[in-house]
C-alpha positions in Angstrom: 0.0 0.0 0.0 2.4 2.3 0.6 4.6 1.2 -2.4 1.3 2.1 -4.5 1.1 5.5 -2.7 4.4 6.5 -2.8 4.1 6.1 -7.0 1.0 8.5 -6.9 3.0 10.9 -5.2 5.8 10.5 -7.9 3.3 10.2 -11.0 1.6 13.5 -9.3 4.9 15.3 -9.3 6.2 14.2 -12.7 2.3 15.8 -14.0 2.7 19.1 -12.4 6.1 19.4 -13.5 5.9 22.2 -16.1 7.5 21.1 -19.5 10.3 22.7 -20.9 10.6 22.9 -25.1 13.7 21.8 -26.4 14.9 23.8 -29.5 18.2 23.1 -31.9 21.3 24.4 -30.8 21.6 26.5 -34.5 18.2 28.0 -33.1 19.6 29.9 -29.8 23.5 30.7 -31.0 25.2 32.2 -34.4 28.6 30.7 -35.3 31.2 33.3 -35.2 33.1 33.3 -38.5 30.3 32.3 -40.4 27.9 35.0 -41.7 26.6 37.1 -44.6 28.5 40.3 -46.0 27.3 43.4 -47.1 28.0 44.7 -50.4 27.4 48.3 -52.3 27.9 50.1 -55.7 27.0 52.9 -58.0 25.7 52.3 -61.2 23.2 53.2 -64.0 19.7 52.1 -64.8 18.6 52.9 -68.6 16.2 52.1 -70.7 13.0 54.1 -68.3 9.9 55.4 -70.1 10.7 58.9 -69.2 10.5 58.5 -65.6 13.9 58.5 -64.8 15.8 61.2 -63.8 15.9 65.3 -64.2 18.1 67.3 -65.4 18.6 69.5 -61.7 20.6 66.1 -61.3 23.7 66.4 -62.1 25.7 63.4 -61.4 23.6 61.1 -63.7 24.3 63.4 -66.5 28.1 62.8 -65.6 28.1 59.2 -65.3 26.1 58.9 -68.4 29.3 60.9 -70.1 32.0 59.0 -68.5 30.2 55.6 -70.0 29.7 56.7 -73.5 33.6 57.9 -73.3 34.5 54.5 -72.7 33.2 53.8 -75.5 34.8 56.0 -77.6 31.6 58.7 -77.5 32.5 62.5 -76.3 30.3 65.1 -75.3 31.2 68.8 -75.8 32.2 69.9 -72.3 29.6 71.4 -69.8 27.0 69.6 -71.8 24.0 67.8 -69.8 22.8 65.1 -72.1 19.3 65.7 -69.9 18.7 61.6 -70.2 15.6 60.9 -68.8 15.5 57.5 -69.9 18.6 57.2 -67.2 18.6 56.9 -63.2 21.3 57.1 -60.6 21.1 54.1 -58.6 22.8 52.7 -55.3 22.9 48.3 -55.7 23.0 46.6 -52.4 23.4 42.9 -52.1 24.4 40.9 -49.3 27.0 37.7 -49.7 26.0 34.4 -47.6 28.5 33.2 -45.4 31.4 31.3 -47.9 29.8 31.3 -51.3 32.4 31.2 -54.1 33.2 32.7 -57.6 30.3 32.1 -60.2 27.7 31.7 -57.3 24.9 34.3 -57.9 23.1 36.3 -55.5 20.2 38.9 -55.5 20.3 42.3 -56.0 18.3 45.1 -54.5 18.1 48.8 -56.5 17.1 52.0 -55.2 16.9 55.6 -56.8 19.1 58.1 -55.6 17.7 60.4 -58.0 14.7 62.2 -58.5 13.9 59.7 -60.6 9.5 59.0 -60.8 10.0 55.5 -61.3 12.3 52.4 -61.9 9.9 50.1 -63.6 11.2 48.6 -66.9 14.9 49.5 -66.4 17.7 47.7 -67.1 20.8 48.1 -64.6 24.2 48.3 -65.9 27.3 46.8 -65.3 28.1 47.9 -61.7 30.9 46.3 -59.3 29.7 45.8 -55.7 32.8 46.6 -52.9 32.9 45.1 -49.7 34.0 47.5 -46.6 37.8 47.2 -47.9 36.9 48.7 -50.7 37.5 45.1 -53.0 35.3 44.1 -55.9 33.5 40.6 -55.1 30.8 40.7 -57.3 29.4 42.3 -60.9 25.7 42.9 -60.6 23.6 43.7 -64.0 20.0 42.6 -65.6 16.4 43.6 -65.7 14.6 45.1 -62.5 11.6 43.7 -61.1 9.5 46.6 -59.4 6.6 46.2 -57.7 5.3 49.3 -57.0 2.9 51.8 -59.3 3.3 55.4 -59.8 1.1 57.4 -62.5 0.1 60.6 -62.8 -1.6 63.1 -64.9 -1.4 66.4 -66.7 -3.6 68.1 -63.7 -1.3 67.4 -61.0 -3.3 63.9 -60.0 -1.4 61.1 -59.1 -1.7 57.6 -57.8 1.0 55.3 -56.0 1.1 51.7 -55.1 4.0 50.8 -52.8 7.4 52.5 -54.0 8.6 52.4 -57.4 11.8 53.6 -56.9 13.1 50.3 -55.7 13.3 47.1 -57.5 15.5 43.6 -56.9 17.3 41.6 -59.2 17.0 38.0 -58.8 20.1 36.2 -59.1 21.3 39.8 -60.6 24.7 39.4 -59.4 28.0 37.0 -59.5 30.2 36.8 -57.2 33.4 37.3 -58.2 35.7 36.8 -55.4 35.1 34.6 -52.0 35.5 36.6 -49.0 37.9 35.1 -46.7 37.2 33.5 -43.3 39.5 32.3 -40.7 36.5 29.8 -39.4 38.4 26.3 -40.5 41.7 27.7 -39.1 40.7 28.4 -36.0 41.4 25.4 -33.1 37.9 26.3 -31.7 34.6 27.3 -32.3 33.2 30.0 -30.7 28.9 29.9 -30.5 27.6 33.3 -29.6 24.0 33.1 -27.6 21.6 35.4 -29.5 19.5 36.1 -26.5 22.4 36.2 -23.4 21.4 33.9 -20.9 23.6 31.9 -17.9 21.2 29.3 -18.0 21.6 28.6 -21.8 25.4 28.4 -21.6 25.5 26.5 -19.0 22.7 23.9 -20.3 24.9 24.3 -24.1 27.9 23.5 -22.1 26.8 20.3 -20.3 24.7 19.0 -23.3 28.0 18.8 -25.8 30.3 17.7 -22.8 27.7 14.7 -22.8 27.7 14.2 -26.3 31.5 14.7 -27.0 32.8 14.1 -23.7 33.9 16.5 -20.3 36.4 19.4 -21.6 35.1 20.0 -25.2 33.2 23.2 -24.3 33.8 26.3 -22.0 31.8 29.0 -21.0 33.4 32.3 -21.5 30.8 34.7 -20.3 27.1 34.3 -20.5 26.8 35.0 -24.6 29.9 33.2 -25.7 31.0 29.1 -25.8 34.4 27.8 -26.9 34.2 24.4 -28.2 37.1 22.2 -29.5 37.1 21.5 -32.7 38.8 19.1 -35.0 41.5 20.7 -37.4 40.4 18.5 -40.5 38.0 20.5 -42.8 35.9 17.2 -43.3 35.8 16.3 -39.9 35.0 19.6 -38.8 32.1 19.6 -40.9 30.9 16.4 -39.8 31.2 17.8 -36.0 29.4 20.9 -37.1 26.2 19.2 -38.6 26.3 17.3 -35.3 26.0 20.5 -33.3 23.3 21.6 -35.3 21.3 18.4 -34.3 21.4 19.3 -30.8 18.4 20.0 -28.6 18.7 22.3 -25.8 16.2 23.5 -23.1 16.5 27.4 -23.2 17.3 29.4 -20.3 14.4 32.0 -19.1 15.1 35.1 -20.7 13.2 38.2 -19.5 9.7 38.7 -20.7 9.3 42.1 -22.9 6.3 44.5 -24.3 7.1 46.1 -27.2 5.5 49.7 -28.0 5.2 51.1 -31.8 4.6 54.4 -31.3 4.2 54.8 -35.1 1.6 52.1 -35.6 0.0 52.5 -32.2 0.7 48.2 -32.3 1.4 46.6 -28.7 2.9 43.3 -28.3 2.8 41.8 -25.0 5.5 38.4 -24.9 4.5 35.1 -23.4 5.6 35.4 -19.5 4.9 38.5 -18.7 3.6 38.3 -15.1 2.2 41.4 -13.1 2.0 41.6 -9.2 -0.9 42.4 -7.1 -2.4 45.5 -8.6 -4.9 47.9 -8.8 -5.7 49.8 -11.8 -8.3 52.8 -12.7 -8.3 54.2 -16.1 -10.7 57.4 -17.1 -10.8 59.2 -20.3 -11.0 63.6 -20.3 -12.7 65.2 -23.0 -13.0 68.7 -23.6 -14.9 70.1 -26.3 -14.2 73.5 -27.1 -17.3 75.3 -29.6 -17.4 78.8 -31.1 -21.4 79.8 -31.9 -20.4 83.6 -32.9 -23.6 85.4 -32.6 -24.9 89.1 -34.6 -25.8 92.0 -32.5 -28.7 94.4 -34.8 -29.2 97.6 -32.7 -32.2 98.8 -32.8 -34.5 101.0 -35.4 -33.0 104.6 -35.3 -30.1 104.2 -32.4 -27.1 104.6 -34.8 -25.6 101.3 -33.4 -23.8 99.3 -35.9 -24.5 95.4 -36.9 -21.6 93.5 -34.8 -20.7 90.2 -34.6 -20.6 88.7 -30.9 -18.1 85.7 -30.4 -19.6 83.2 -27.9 -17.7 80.1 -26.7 -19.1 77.1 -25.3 -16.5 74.9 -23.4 -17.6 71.6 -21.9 -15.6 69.1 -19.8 -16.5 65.5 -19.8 -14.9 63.0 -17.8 -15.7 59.2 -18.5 -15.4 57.7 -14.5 -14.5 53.6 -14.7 -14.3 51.1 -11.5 -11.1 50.2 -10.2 -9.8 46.9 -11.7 -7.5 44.2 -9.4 -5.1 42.2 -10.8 -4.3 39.4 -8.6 -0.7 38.1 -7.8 1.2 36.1 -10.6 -1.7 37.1 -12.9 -0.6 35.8 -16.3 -1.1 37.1 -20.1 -4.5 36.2 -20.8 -5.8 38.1 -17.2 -3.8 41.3 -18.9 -5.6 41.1 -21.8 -9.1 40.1 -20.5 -8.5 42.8 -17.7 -7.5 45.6 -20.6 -10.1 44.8 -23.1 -12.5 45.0 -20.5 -11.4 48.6 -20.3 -12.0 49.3 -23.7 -8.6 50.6 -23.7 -7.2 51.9 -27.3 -3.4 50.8 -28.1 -2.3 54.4 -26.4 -4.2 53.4 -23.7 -2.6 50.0 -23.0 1.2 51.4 -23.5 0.3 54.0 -20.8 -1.3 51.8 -18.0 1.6 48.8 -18.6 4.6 51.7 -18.5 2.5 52.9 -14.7 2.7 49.3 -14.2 6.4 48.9 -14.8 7.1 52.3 -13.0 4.9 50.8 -10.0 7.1 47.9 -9.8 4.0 45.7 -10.6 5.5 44.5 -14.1 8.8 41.9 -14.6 8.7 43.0 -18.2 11.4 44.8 -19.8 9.5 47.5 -21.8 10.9 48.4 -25.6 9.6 51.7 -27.3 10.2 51.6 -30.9 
C-alpha cells in the first residue's frame, strides 16, 4: 500500500512538473566566423519610359558621359545630355557566409535620384565593394519593381508601394570569396543570440555529454568555446552534429514592445504582473465657437456686430477600479485591458504605470 502510494505521489509530481521545449542548438547561438556580407555600388539604370531622372541632377548626366567615353563617344564639355531615360542608382546585395566565384546572389536597387520611377529599367554593369573597398561581385539585368506610380497632366497622381526600388533575382556573380578564418581556427566560438547563464550552462553540459567533459567552455554568458577538429571534413561532420542538438533554453526576461508609429502593442508570453490595482478614465474637452450678430435697434445709430460666444464643456468618462491578482498571467492582462475598452495608447500607458509601479517583470521596448 504504501509502495502504491508512494508512485502516486511521484506520478503527481512528474504531471505538475511544467515542461520545458527543447529547440536546436543553430536556433539559440550564431557561429562566429560564419555569416553574410554586405555589399554596395553605383551604377546606372537605362532604358525608363521617361521616368527617370531630371536634369537638376547632375551626377547622372556625368556618369552617363564618362560611360559613353568609354566607349569612344565624347560630349562637348559642360554639356547635360538631360537623359531621362537614365537613373542614378545605389545596388545593395548581401554575400552568404562562404559562397564562391560564379555563385549568384540577389540584388536590391534603389533611386538616388529624383527619378519618378524604376519600372522597366535595365541596370548596368556595376561592381559591388565590400567594406575594404575590393570588388567581389558584378551585378547587372532587368529590374523587377513592384510598386505603381502614374500621374496626370492636372497634377493627379496615384502610388502603389514605392517604385523607386526594384531587386534583381540572381542579378549578381560573385566574383571573389570573401575570406574567413572559421576552419583555421582550433575552436569554435557559438555566440547566444538572447544572453542567458542558463543557456550556456545547459549548451555547455549538453556537448560535454555528447562529445565528452572538456570540449566546451563557458566564456561569459553569450559566448561558448568548443574544440574542434583541425580536418575541414571532420570539422564539418562535428558541425552538422552541433546543429542536431536539442537544448532547453534558459528563461530570458519577458518584454512589451510599443510602436509608437503604428500605435501596435505586443505583450510576450511570461509577462507576469504583481498584485495590482488599476483605474483608467478618459478627459474630453470640447471647445465650440457659436459667434452670434448684434442688430441695434430702429434709429439708435448702433452698428451690426458680430458677438463671439464660446461654449466649453468638460466630460470625464469615471471607470471602476480593476485588481489584478498576484502572478496574474497574459491572458488576465488582456481580458483585464479589453474589459477597459482601452485603445493601443491606452494600454502602453497603464503597462509603463505598471512597470514604474514595480507591478510589471517585463522589460519595456519603445520603438
Amino acid at each position: 500500500m504504501r509502495v502504491v502510494i508512494t508512485l502516486l505521489i511521484l506520478l503527481a509530481s512528474l504531471l505538475a512538473a511544467p515542461v520545458r521545449a527543447q529547440v536546436a542548438l543553430m536556433d539559440l547561438v550564431d557561429v562566429e566566423g560564419i555569416r553574410g556580407n554586405q555589399l554596395i555600388g553605383y551604377g546606372l539604370v537605362v532604358g525608363l519610359d521617361g521616368t527617370g531622372d531630371r536634369s537638376q541632377v547632375r551626377f547622372t548626366g556625368q556618369s552617363v558621359a564618362n560611360l559613353l567615353q568609354e566607349f569612344g563617344v565624347s560630349l562637348p564639355q559642360n554639356v547635360n545630355p538631360n537623359l531621362k531615360n537614365a537613373a542614378a542608382v545605389m545596388v545593395t546585395a548581401e554575400v552568404p557566409p562562404s559562397f564562391s566565384p560564379g555563385q549568384s546572389i540577389d540584388v536590391t536597387v534603389s533611386s538616388l535620384g529624383d527619378a519618378k520611377s524604376l519600372r522597366g529599367g535595365l541596370l548596368l554593369m556595376t561592381p559591388l565593394r565590400g567594406i575594404d573597398g575590393e570588388v567581389y561581385a558584378l551585378a547587372q539585368g532587368d529590374l523587377v519593381v513592384g510598386g505603381l506610380n502614374a500621374s496626370g497632366a492636372s497634377g493627379s497622381s496615384v502610388a502603389v508601394n514605392s517604385a523607386n526600388t526594384g531587386l534583381i533575382p540572381n542579378g549578381a556573380t560573385v566574383e571573389r570569396m570573401i575570406p574567413s578564418d572559421f576552419a583555421e581556427r582550433p575552436e569554435v566560438m557559438l555566440n547566444v543570440r538572447q544572453p542567458s547563464f542558463q543557456t550556456v550552462t545547459r549548451i555547455v553540459e549538453r556537448i560535454d555529454d555528447i562529445f565528452g567533459p572538456g570540449t566546451a567552455k563557458a566564456l561569459n554568458a553569450t559566448k561558448v568555446s568548443v574544440r574542434a577538429p583541425v580536418s575541414s571534413t571532420q570539422r564539418m561532420s562535428f558541425m552538422a552534429m552541433l546543429e542536431g542538438l536539442q537544448i532547453e533554453q534558459g528563461r530570458t526576461r519577458p518584454k512589451v514592445v510599443f510602436n509608437s508609429r503604428t500605435g501596435t502593442v505586443v505583450v510576450g508570453e511570461g509577462v507576469r504582473v504583481r498584485a495590482a490595482a488599476v483605474a483608467h478614465g478618459t478627459l474630453t474637452v470640447t471647445i465650440s465657437e457659436n459667434p452670434e450678430v448684434s442688430q441695434p435697434g430702429p434709429f439708435s445709430g448702433g452698428e451690426t456686430a458680430v458677438v463671439p460666444r464660446t461654449g466649453i464643456e468638460v466630460a470625464q468618462q469615471v471607470k471602476p477600479m480593476f485588481e489584478w491578482p498576484e502572478g496574474a498571467s497574459l491572458q488576465s492582462i488582456i481580458s483585464t485591458v479589453n474589459s477597459l475598452g482601452a485603445t493601443p495608447d491606452d494600454v502602453m500607458s497603464i503597462l509603463q504605470s505598471l512597470e514604474r509601479a514595480g507591478a510589471l517583470n517585463a522589460e519595456l521596448i519603445v520603438m
